[in-house]
N, C-alpha and C positions, 0 to 999 in steps of 0.2 A: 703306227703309233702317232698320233697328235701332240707333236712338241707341245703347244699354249696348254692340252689339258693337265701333260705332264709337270710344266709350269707353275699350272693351279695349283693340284695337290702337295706335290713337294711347298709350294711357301707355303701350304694350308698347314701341312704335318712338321714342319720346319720349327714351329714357334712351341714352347714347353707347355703352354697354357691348351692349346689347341688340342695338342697331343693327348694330353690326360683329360679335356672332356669328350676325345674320342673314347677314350678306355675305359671311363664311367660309363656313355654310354650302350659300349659292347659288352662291359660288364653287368649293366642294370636294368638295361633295355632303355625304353624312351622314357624322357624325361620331360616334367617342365621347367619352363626357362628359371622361375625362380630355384628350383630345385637345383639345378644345377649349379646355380650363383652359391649355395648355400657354400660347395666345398673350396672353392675359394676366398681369397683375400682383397677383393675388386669389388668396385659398383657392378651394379646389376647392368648398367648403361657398356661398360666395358667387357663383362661376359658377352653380351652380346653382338657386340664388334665383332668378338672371336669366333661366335656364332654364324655370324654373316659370311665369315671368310670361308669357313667351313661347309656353308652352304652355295657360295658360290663356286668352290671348287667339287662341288658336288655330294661331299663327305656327310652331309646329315641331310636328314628334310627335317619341314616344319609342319605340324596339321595344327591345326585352330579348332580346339571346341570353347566357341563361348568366348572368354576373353581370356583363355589357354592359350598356352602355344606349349606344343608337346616336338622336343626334338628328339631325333632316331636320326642310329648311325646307320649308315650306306657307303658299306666297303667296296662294291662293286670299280668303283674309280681306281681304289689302289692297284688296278690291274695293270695298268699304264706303268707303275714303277716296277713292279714283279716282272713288264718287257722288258724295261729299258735296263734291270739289274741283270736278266739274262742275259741279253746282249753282250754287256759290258765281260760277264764272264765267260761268254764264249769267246771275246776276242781274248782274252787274258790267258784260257786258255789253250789257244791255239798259238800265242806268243809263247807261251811255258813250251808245247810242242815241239815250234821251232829252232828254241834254247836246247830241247832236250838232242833232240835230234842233230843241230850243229854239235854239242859236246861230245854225241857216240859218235859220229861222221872224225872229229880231231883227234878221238880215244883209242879207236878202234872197239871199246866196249861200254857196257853202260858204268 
């Protein structure tokens, strides 16, 4: 797992604004940029800050028809957090194990 990419997406997916125009666009498919500005309450200048973040943590692309810019989501990234959330419970649960396990060892039962 690459720490910096996991880095990326977490502060991508970290921010509310980010978030719901990921789920716009998994919910509508691709979109263009003004299109999207539509359902917020922000310049078009600062959807697309969010845009950018988005994109450099890998979470949307951009294609260009014309003087379009058409964004789509690319969940492929979020894979990095679906490791590092496994991880995290397997050691948790292998801590719970060891808890379980010291309590029948002192009980003599469960």
């Amino acid at each position: 797992m690459d720490e910096d990419d996991l880095s990326r997406v977490l502060k991508a997916a970290g921010d509310t604004t980010r978030r719901r125009i990921l789920t716009l666009l998994v919910q509508e498919g691709a979109l263009r940029v003004t299109a999207l500005a539509a359902h917020f309450d922000m310049s078009l200048n600062s959807v697309s800050k969010h845009i950018k973040v988005l994109e450099e943590a890998g979470l949307v692309t951009r294609r260009t028809l014309g003087r379009e810019h058409f964004i789509a989501a690319e969940l492929d990234p979020l894979k990095v957090t679906e490791t590092w959330f496994a991880q995290l419970k397997s050691i948790w649960e292998l801590r719970l194990a060891a808890l379980e396990n010291l309590l029948v060892s002192k009980d003599g039962k469960k």
